[in-house]
C-alpha positions in Angstrom: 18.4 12.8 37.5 18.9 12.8 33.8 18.4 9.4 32.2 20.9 8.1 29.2 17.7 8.8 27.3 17.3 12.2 28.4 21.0 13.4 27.2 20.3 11.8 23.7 16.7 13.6 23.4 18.9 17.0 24.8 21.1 16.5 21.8 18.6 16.1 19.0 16.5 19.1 20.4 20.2 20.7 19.9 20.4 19.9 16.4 19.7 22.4 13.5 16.0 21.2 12.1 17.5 19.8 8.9 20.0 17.4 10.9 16.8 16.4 13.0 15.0 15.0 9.8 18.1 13.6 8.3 18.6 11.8 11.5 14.9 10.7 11.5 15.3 9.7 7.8 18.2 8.0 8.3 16.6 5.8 11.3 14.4 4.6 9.0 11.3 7.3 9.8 10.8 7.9 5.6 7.2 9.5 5.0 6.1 12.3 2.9 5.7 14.8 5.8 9.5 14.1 6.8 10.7 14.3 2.9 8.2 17.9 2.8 9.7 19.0 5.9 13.5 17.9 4.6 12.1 19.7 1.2 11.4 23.2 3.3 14.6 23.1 5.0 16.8 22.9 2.1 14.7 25.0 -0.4 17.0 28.5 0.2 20.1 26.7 0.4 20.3 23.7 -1.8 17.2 23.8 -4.2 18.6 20.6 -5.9 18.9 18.7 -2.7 15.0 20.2 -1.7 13.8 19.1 -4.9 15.0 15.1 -4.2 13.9 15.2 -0.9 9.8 17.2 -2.2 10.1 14.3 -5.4 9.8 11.7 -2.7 7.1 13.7 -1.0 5.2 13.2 -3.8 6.0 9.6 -4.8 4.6 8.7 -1.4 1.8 11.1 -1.9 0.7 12.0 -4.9 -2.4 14.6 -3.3 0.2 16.5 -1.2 -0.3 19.8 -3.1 2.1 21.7 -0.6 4.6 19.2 -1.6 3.7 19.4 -5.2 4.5 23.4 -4.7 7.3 23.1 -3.4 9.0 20.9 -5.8 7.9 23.3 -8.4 9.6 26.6 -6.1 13.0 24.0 -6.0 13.3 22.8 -9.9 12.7 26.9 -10.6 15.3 28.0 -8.2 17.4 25.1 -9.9 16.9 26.5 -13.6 14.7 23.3 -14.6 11.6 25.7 -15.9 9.9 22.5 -17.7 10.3 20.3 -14.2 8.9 23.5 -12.4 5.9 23.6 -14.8 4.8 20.1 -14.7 5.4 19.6 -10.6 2.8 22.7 -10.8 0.4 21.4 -12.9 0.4 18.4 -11.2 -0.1 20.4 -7.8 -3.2 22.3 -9.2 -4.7 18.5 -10.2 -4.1 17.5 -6.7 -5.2 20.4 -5.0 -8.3 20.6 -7.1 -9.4 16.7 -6.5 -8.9 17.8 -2.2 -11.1 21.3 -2.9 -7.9 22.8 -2.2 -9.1 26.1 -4.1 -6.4 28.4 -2.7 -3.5 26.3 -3.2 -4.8 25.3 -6.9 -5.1 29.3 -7.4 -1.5 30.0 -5.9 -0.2 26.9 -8.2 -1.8 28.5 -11.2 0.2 32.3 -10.5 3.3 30.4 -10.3 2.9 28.7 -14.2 1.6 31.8 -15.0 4.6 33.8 -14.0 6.8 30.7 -15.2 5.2 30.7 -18.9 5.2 34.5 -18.8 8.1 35.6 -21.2 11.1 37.6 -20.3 11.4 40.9 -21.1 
């Protein structure tokens, strides 16, 4: 027998991943892994969205250097070169204060690539 409790879990395991977190978010479940995770979801689709949601990441957190990446990846995809730049830098500070060597390293590709000029 399926409890009143099971259908509701059966219909949030139905839901896209994106509708999950809103849902979470919007029961009051805010936390930097949620807003990372909302972040991920909407990067491809609505950068501009992703980047709100990976700014919160890392208002809650400012060490979350994934997050930090991210939010750099978003305000690119969104045209905002200057936001990408400085979400990057301040991804390689946080990285490097964890010992995060790998993620500082990818960070520092990305603001290469970003301060590279055209042509």
């Amino acid at each position: 027998m399926v409890s009143a409790g099971g259908a509701a879990h059966d219909t949030v395991i139905a839901m896209d991943p994106a509708a999950r977190f809103e849902a979470l978010l919007a029961s009051g479940k805010d936390s930097a892994l949620l807003r990372f995770s909302l972040g991920m979801q909407y990067l491809k689709s609505e950068p501009a969205r992703a980047a709100a949601h990976l700014r919160s990441a890392v208002e809650q957190d400012k060490g979350y250097s994934a997050a930090w990446k991210l939010l750099g990846r978003a305000l690119e995809a969104t045209g905002d070169a200057a936001g990408a730049a400085q979400a990057y830098e301040s991804g390689i500070a946080a990285a490097e204060a964890k010992g995060d060597k790998q993620a500082a390293r990818e960070m520092g590709v990305f603001l290469k690539r970003l301060r590279k000029p055209a042509g």
